[in-house]
N, C-alpha and C positions, 0 to 999 in steps of 0.2 A: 036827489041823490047827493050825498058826501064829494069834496073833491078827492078825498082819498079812494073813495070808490071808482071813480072815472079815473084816476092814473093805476089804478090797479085792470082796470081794464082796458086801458089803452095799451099797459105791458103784454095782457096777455092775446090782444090782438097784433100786437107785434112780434112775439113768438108763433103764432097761429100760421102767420104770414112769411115764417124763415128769416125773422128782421131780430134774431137776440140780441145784437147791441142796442139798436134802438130801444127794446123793451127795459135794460137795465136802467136807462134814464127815466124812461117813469115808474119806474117801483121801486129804484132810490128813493126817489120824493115820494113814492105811498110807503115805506119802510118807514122813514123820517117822523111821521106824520103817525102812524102805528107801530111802532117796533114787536110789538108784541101777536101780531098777526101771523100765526103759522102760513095761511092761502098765499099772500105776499112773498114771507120767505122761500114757499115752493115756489113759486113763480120764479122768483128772483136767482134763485140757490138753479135751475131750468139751465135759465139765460145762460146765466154764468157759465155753467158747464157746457151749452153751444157753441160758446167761442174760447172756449181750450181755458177760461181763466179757474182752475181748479180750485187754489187754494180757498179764490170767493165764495166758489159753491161749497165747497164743503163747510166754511163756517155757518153759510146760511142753514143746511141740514143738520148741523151739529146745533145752531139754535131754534129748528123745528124739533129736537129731539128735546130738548130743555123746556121749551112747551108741552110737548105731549111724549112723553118717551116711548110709549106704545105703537106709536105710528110705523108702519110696515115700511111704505115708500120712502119714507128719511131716511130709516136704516138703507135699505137697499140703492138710495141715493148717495147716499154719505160712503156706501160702499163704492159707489162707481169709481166716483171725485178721489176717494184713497188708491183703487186699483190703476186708474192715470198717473197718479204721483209715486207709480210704484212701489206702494205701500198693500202687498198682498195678502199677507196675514192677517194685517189688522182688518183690509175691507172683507176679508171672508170672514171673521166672525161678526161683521153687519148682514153678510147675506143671509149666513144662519138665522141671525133674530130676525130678518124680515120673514124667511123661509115659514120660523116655529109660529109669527107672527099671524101667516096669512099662508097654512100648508097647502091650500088647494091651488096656489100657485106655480105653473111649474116653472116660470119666467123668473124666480127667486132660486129656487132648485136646482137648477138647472146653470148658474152666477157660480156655484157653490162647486158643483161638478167641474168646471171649467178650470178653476184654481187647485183641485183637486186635494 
């Protein structure tokens, strides 16, 4: 196995276990190492958002959406991290794209309803 794969999985057993900050220091160094890794940036863009640091998480979702921009949960991620910084408008039209993204959800739906 990769060392980038072992710090990508020592993050996400650190999250598993309610330890987000710990997790940010090893998926720094597997970010570093892959920038281009959307699983990483999820992971990481996670973290960030467990311990209030928004602005982190939502860059990190804003660059899983530059990877794959179809992806449901970035939207709906990038939407959370905007609605904490009190940016409502803008995170409701990520719920809708995750919503149109993945309709059978009502855990997106339902994000959208709430904002009204």
């Amino acid at each position: 196995m990769s060392e980038t794969y072992n710090l990508f999985q020592q993050g996400r057993a650190h999250l598993k276990k309610g330890r987000a900050a710990q997790a940010t220091v090893a998926l720094e160094k597997a970010k570093r190492r892959e920038p281009d890794k959307a699983s990483i940036r999820e992971a990481l863009g996670i973290a960030y958002f467990r311990i209030h640091r928004w602005e982190e998480a939502e860059a990190e979702f804003r660059k899983m959406l530059e990877l794959s921009p179809a992806d449901d949960y970035a939207h709906y991620a990038l939407g959370r991290c905007l609605e904490k910084q009190g940016r409502a408008t803008e995170a409701n039209g990520h719920y809708k794209l995750a919503s149109s993204l993945r309709p059978a959800s009502e855990h997106y739906a339902s994000r959208i309803l709430d904002l009204g």
